[in-house]
Backbone bond lengths (Angstrom), bond angles and torsions (degrees), N, CA, C in turn:
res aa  C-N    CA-C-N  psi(-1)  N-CA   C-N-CA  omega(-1)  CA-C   N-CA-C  phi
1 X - - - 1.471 - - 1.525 109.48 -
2 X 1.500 121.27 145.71 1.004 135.75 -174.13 1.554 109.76 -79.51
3 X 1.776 114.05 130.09 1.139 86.84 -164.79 2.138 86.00 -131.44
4 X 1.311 100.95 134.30 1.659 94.89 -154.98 1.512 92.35 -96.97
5 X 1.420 113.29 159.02 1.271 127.85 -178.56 1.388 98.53 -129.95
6 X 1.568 116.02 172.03 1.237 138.03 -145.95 1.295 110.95 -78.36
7 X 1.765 123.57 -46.45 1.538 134.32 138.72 1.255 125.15 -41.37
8 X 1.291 128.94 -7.20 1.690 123.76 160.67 1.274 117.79 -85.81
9 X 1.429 113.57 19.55 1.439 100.96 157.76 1.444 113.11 -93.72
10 X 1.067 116.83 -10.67 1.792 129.34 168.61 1.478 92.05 -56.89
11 X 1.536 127.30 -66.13 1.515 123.51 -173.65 1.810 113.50 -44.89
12 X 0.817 94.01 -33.66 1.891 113.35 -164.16 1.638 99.54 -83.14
13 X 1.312 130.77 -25.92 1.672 121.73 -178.78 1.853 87.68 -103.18
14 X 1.410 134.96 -16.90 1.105 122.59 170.92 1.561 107.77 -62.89
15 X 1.349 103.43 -52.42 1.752 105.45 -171.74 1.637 102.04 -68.23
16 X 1.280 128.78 -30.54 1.558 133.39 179.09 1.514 109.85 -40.84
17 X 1.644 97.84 -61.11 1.416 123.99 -159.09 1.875 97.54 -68.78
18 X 0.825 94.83 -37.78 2.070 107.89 -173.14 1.665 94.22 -82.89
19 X 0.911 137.38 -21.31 1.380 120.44 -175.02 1.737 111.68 -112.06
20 X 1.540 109.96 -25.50 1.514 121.73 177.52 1.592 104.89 -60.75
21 X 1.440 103.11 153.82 1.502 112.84 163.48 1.355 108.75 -85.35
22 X 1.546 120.78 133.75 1.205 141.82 -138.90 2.077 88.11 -102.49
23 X 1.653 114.24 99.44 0.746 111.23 175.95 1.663 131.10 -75.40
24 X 1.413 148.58 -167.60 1.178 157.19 -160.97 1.918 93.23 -125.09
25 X 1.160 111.38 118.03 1.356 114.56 155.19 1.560 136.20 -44.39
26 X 0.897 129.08 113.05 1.909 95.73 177.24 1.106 109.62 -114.86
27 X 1.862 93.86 143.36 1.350 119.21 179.69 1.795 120.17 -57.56
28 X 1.051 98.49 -2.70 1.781 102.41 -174.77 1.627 109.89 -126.45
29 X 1.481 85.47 125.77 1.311 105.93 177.70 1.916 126.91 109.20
30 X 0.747 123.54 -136.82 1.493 126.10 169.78 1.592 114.66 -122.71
31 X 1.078 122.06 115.92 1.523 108.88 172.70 1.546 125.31 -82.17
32 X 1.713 95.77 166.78 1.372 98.84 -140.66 1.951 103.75 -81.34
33 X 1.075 110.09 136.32 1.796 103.31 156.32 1.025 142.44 19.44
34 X 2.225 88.18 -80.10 1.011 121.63 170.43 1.665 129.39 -119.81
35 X 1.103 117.64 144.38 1.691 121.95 -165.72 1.137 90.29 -76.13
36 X 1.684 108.37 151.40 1.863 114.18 164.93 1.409 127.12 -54.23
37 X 1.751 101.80 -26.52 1.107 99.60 -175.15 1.814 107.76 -95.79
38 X 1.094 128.04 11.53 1.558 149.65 177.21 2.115 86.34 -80.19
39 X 1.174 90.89 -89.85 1.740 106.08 -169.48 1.717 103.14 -38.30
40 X 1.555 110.73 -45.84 1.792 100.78 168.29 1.096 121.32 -47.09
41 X 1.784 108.97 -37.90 1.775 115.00 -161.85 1.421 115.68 -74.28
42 X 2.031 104.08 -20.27 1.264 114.58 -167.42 1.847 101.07 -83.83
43 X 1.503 118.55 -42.98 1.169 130.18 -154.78 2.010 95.96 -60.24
44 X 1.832 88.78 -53.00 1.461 85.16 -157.66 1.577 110.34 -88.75
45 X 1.631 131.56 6.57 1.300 160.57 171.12 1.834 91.59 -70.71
46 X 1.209 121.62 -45.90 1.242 118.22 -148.46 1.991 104.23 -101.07
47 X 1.551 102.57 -29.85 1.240 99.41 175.00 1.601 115.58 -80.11
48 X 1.885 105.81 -34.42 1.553 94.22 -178.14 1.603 115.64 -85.51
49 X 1.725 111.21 25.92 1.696 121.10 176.33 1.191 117.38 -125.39
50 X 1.238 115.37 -62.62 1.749 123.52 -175.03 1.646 95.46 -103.56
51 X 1.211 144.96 -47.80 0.791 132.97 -173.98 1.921 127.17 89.51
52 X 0.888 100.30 37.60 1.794 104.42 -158.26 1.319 127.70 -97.59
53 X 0.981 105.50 133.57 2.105 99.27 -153.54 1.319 100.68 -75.09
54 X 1.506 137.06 -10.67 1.457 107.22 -175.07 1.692 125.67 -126.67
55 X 0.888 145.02 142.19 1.614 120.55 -175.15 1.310 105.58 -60.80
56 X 1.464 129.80 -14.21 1.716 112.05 179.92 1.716 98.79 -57.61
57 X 1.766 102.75 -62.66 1.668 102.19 -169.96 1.524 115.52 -59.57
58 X 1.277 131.55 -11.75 1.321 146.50 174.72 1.803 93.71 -59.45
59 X 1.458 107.95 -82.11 1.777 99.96 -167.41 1.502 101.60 -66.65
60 X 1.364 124.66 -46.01 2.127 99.48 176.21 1.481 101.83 -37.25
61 X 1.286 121.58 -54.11 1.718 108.54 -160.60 1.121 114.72 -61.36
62 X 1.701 126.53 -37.32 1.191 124.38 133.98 1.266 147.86 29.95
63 X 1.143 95.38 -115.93 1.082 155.98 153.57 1.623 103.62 -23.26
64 X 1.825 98.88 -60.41 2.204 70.13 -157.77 2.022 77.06 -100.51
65 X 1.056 106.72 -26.04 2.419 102.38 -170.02 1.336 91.98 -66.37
66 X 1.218 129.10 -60.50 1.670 127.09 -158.37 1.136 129.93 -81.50
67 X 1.620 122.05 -2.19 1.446 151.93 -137.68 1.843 82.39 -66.05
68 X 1.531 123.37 -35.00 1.709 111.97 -172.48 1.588 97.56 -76.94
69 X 1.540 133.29 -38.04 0.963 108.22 -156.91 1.432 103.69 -85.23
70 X 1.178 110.71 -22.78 1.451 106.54 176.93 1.857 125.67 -115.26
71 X 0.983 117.14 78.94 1.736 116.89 -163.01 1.045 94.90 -78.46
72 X 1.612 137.22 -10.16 1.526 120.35 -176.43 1.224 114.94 -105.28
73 X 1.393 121.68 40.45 1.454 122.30 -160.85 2.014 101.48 -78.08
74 X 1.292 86.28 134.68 1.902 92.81 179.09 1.416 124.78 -78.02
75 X 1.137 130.92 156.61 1.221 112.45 166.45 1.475 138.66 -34.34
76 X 1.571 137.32 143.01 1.399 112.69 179.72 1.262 114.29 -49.27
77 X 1.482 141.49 -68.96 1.411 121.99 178.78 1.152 141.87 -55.46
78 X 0.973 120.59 -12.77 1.970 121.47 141.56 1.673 110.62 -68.26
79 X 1.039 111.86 -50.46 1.447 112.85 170.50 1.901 112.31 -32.68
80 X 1.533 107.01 -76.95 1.351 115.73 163.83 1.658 118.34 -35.98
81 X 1.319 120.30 -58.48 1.278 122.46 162.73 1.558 123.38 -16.98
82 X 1.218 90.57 -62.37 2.014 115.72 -158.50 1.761 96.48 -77.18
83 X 1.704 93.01 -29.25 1.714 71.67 -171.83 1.632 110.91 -90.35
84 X 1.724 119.15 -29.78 1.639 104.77 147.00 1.415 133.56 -42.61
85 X 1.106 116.41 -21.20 1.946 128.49 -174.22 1.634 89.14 -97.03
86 X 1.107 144.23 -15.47 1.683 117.10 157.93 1.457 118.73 -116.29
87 X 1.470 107.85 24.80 1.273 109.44 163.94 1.764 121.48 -66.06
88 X 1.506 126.23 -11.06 1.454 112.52 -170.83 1.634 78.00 -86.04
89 X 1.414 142.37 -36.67 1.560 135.93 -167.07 1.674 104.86 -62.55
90 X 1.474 113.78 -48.50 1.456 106.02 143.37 1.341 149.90 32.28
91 X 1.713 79.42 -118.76 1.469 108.42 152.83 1.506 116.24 -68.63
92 X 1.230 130.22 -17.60 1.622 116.15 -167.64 1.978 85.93 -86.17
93 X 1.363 127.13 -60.01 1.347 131.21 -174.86 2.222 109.87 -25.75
94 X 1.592 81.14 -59.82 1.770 105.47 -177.07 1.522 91.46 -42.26
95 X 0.958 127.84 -82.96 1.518 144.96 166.13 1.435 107.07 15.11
96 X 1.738 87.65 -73.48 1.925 100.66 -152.70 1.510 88.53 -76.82
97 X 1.725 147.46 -18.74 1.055 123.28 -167.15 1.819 105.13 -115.99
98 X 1.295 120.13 23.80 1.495 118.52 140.49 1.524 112.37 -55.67
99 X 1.628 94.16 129.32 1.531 87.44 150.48 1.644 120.09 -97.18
100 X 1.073 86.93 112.72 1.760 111.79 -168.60 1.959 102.21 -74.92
101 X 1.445 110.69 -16.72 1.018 91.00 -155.29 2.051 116.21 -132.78
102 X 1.134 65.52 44.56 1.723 103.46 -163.82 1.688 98.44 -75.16
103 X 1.193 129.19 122.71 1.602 139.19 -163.92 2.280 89.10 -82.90
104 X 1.193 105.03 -30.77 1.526 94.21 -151.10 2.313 89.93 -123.86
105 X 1.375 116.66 126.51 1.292 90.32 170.04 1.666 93.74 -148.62
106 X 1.541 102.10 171.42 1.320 101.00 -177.62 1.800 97.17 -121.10
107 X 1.099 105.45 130.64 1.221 126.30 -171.21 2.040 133.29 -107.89
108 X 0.961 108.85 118.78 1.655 111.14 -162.03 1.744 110.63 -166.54
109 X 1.481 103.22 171.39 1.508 122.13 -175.89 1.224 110.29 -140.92
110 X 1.392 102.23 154.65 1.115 127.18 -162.24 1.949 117.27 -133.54
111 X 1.388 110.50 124.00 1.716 82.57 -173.28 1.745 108.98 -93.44
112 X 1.349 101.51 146.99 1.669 116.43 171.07 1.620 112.69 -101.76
113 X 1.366 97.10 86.48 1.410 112.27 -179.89 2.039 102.82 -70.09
114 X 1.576 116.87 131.80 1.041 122.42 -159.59 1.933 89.09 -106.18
115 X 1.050 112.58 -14.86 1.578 111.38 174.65 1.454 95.11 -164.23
116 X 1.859 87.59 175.98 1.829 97.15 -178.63 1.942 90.17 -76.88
117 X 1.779 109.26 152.73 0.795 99.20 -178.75 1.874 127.30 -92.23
118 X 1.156 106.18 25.87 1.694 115.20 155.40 1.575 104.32 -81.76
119 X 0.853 109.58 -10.59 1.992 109.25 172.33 1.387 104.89 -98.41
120 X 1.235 114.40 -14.52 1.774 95.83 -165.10 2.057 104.93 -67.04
121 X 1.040 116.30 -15.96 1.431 94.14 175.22 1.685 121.62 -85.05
122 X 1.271 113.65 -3.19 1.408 117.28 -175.81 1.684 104.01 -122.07
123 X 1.575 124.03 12.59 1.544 128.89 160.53 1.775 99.68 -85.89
124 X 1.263 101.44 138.05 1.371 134.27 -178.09 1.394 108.63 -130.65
125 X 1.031 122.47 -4.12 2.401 109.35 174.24 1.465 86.98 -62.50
126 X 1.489 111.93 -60.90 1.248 105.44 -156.67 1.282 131.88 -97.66
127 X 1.180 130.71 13.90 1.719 148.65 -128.98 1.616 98.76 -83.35
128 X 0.895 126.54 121.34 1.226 126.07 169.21 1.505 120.81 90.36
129 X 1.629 106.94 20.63 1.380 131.64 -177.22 1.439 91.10 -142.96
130 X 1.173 125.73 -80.66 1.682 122.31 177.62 0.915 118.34 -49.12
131 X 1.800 134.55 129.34 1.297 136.78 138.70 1.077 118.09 -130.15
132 X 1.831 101.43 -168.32 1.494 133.95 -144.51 1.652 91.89 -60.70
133 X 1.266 131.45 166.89 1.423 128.15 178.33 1.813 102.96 -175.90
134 X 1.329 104.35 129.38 1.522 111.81 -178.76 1.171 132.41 -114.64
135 X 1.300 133.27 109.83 1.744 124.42 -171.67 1.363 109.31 -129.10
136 X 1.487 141.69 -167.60 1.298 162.04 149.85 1.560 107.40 -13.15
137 X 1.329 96.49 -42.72 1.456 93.36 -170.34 1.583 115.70 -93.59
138 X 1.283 118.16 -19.38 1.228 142.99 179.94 1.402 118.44 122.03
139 X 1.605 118.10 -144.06 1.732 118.80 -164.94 1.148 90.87 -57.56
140 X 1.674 101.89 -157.15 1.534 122.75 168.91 1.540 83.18 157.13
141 X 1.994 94.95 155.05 1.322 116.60 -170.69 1.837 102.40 -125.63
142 X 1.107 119.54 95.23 1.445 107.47 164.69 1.379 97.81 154.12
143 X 1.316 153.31 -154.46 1.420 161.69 -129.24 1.558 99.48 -127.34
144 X 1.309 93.55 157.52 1.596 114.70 179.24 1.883 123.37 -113.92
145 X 1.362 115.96 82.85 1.682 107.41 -169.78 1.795 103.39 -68.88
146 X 1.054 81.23 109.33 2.042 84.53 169.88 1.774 100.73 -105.00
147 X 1.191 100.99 158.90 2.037 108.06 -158.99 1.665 81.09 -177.46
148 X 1.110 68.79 147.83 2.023 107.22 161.71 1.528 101.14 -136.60
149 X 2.034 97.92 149.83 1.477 101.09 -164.48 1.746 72.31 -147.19
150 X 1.393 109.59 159.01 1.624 146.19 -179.35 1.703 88.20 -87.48
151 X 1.572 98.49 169.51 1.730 97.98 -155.44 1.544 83.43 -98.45
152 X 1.561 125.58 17.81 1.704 103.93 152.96 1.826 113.52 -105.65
153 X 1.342 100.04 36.33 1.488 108.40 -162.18 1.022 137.06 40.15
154 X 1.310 126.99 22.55 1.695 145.65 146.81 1.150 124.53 -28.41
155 X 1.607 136.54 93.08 1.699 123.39 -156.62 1.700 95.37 -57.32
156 X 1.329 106.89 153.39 1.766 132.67 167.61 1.137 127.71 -96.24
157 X 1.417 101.73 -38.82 1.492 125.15 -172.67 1.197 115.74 -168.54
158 X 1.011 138.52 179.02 1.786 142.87 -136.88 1.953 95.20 169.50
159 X 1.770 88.77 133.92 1.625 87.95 167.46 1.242 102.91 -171.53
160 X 1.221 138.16 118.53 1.435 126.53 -150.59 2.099 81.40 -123.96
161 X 1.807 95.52 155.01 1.703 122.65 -166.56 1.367 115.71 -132.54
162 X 1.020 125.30 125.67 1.742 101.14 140.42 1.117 129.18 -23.42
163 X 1.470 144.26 106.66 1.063 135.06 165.65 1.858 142.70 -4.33
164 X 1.516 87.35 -36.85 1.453 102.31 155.65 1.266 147.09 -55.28
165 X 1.697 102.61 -28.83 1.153 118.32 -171.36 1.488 135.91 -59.74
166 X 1.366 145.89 107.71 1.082 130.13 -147.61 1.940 112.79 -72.54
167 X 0.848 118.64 167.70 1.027 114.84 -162.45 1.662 125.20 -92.29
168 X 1.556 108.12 -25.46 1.750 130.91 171.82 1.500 83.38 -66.98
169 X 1.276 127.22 -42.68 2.015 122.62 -140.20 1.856 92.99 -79.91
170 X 1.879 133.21 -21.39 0.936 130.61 -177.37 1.929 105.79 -93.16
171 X 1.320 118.87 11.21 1.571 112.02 -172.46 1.604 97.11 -71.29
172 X 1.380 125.09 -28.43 1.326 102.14 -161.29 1.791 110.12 -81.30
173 X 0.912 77.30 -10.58 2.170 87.79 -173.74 1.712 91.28 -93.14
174 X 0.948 147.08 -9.93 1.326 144.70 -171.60 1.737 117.28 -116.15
175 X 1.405 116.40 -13.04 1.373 136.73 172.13 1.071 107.93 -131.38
176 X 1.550 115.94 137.87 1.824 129.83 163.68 1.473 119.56 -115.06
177 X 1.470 105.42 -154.71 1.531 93.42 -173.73 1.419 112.42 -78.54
178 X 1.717 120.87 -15.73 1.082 115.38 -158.81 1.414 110.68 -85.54
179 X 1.598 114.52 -22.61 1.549 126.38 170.91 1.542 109.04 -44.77
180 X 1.214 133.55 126.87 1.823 133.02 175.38 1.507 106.63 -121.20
181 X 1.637 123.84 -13.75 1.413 97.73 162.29 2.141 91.16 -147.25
182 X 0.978 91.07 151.99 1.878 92.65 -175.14 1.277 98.59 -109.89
183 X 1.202 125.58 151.32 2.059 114.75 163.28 1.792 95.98 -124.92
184 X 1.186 94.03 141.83 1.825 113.17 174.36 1.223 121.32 -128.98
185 X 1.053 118.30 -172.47 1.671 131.42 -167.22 1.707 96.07 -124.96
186 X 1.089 109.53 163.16 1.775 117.27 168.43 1.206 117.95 -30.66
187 X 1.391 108.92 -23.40 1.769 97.32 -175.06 1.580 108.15 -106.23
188 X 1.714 116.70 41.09 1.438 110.05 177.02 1.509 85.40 -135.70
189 X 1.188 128.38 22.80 1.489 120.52 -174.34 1.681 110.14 -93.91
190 X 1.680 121.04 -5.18 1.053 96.92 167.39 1.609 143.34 -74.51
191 X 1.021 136.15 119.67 1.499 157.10 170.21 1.657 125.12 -11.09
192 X 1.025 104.63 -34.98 1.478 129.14 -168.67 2.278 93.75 -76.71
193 X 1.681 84.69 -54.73 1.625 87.60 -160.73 1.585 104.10 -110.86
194 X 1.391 101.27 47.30 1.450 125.80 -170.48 1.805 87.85 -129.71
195 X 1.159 138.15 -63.84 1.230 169.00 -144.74 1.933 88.65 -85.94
196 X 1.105 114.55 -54.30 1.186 123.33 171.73 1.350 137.26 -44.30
197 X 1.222 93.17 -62.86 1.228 126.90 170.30 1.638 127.20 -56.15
198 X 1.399 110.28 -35.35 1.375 129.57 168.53 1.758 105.44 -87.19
199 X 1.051 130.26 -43.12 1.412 116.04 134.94 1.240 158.40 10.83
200 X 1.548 92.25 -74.30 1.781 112.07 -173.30 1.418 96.90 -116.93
201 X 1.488 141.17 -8.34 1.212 115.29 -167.88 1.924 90.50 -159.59
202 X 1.465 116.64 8.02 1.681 112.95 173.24 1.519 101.35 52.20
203 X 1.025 128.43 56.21 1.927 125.95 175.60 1.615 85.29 -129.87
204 X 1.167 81.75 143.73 1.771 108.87 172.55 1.399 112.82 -112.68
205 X 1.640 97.46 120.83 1.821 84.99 -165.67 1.591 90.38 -119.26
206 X 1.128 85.38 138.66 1.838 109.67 179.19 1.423 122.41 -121.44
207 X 1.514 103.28 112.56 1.305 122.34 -168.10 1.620 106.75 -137.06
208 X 1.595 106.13 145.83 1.532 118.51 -168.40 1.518 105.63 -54.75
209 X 1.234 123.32 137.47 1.285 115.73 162.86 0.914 148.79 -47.97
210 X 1.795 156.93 135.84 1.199 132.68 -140.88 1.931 94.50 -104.69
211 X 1.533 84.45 144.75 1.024 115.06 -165.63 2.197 106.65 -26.35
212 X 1.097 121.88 -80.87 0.880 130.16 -175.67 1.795 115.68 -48.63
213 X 1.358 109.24 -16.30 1.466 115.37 160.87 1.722 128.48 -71.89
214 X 1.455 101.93 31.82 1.301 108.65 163.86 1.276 150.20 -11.78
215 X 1.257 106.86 -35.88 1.796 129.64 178.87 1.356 101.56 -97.23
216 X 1.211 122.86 -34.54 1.756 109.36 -162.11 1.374 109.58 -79.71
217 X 1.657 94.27 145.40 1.364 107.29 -157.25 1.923 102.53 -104.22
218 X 1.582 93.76 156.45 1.808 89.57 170.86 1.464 111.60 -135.03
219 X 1.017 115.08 175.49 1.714 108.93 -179.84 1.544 112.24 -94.12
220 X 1.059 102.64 -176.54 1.414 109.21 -168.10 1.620 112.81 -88.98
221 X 1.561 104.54 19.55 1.812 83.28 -173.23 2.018 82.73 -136.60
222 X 1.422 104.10 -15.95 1.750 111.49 163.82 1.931 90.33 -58.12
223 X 1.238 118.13 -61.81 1.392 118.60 -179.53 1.238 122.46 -24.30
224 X 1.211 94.07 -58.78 1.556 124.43 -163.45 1.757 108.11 -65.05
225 X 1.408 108.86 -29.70 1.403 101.57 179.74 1.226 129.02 -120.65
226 X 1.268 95.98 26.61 1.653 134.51 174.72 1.105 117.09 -103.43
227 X 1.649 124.40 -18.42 1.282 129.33 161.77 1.530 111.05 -95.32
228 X 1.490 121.07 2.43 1.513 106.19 176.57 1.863 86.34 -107.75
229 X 1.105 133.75 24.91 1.621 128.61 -175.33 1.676 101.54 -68.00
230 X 1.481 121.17 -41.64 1.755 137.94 179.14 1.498 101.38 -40.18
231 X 1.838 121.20 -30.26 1.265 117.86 173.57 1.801 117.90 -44.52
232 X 1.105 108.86 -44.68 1.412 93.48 -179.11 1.006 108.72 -110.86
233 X 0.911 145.08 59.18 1.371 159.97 160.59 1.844 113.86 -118.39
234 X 1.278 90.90 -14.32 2.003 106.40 -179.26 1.925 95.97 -82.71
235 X 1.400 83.46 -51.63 1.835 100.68 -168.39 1.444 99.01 -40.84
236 X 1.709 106.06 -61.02 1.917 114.80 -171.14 1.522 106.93 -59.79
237 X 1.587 106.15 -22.26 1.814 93.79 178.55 1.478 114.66 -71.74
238 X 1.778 100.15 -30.01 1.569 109.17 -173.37 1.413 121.24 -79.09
239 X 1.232 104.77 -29.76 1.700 118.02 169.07 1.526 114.99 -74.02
240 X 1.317 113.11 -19.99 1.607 116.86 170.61 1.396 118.72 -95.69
241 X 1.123 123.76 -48.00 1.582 135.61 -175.77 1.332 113.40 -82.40
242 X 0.954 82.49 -24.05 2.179 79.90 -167.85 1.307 105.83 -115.12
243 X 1.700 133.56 -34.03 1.049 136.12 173.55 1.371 126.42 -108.35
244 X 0.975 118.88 1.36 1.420 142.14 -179.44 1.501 133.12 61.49
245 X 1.167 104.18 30.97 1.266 102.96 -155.65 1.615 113.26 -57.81
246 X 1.192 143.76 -14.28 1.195 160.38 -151.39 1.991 96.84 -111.22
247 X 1.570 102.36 113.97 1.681 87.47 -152.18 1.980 74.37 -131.89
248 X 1.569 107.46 177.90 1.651 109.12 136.39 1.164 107.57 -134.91
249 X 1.378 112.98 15.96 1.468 110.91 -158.30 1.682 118.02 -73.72
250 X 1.482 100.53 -36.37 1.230 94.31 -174.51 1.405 125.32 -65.99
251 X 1.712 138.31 168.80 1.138 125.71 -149.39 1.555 97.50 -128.46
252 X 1.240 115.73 6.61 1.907 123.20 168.63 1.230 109.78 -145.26
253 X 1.185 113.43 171.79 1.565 134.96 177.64 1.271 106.97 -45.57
254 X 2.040 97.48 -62.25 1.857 103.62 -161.49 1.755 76.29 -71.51
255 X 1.183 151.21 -33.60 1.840 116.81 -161.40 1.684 101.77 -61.16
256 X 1.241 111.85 -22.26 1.873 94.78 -144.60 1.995 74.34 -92.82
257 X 1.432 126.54 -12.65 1.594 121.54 -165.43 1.950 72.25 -73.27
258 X 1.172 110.45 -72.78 1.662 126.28 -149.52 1.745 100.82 -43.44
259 X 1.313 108.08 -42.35 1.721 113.23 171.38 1.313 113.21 -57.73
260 X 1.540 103.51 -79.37 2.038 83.84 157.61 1.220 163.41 31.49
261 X 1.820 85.50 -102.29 1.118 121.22 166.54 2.063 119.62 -67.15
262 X 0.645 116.79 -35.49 1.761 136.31 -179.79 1.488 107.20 -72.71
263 X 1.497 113.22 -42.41 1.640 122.51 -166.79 1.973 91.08 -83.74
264 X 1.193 106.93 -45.85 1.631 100.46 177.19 1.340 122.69 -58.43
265 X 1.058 104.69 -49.46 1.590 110.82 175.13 1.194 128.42 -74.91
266 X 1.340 127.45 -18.97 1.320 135.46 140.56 1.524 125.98 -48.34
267 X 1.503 97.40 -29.03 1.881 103.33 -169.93 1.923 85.97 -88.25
268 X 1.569 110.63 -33.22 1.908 98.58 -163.19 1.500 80.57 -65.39
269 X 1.475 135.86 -38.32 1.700 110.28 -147.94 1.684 97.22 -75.95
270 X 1.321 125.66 -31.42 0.991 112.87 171.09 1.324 137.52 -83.56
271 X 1.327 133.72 12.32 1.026 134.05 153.48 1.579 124.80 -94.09
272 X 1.265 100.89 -22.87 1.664 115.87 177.49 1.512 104.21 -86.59
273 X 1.804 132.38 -1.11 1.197 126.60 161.48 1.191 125.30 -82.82
């Protein structure tokens, strides 16, 4: 096992800088402190080490451990600034390191509760973007991440909901053409967007039978990949428990997108290492 030291974040803004889209300077204004690809190195340096749910504890850590690599550190609110202003690089990075092109994936959701839900009528970050949403476990107030992951749990795809959102209605944003068999849980068994799906992109999606379908029979290798489905269901424990992805902290829309977004891409670099 890889075991990282304090100078591998030098390795980590090398691979930043080599994998980022190579932006345009601008001539107007004052430039910043810190480079976009500096604030990437810090975001995703900090989730796959300390792990810390908020950008305040992000620049203290900063701030007092890194003080050599970084002597030009800005104030926190420019700080905060800079790291919403390289969030589309972000998302473009997250992007290029899906494996998009994975023949076999296991597919599921997860809810991103934005508060406990005795608060959800007096939360305002998100009001009128977040809703009500119901699973196994019961309600919940805030968004729904649905993903498919390859059977070494490598994200595939990414698609974030209202909480409401049903879960068959996100397969087409979560599978492409290159997917040839999908595996689901009870809530991908409807027919309509099963039928569809083989359609527009030839994937065969295999999901447990619904309950009251008692008699119907499956083969032994539908079986077979119905017992590795718990795969992503490890990932959502690891992206919640260990990395936190499940926050209220942030105080806007784009913070809780930018939290997100930072905690995922931290989990692809570490699984693809």
């Amino acid at each position: 096992m890889l075991v990282l030291q304090k100078n591998n974040i030098i390795d980590l803004y090398v691979w930043v800088d080599d994998n980022s889209p190579k932006a345009r300077l601008s001539k107007v204004g004052r430039r910043s402190l810190l480079s976009g690809n500096e604030v990437i190195t810090i975001l995703i340096w900090n989730t796959i080490t300390m792990k810390q749910k908020t950008l305040k504890d992000i620049y203290e850590w900063i701030r007092i451990d890194y003080s050599d690599e970084f002597p030009r550190l800005p104030c926190y609110e420019s700080f905060v600034k800079q790291c919403h202003r390289v969030l589309p690089l972000l998302i473009t990075i997250l992007n290029n390191l899906l494996s998009s092109q994975e023949p076999i994936r296991i597919m599921d959701s997860t809810m991103l509760e934005v508060c406990k839900l005795v608060r959800a009528d007096r939360h305002k970050t998100c009001r009128n973007i977040a809703q009500f949403g119901k699973n196994h476990q019961g309600w919940h107030y805030g968004f729904k991440l649905h993903a498919s992951v390859n059977l070494q749990g490598k994200l595939c795809a990414i698609f974030f909901t209202p909480a409401s959102y049903h879960d068959a209605q996100a397969m087409p944003e979560i599978l492409n053409q290159y997917a040839k068999v999908a595996v689901g849980d009870g809530g991908y068994t409807a027919s309509v967007m099963k039928k569809r799906i083989w359609e527009t992109y030839g994937t065969f999606v295999v999901s447990p039978p619904h309950f009251k379908q008692n008699k119907k029979l499956i083969a032994w290798w539908q079986y077979k990949l119905l017992t590795i489905r718990p795969k992503i269901e490890t990932v959502f424990d690891y992206l919640k428990e260990h990395l936190h992805l499940v926050s209220s902290f942030p105080r806007s829309v784009a913070g809780y997108l930018l939290h997100y977004v930072r905690i995922l891409l931290g989990y692809q670099i570490m699984a693809n290492s």
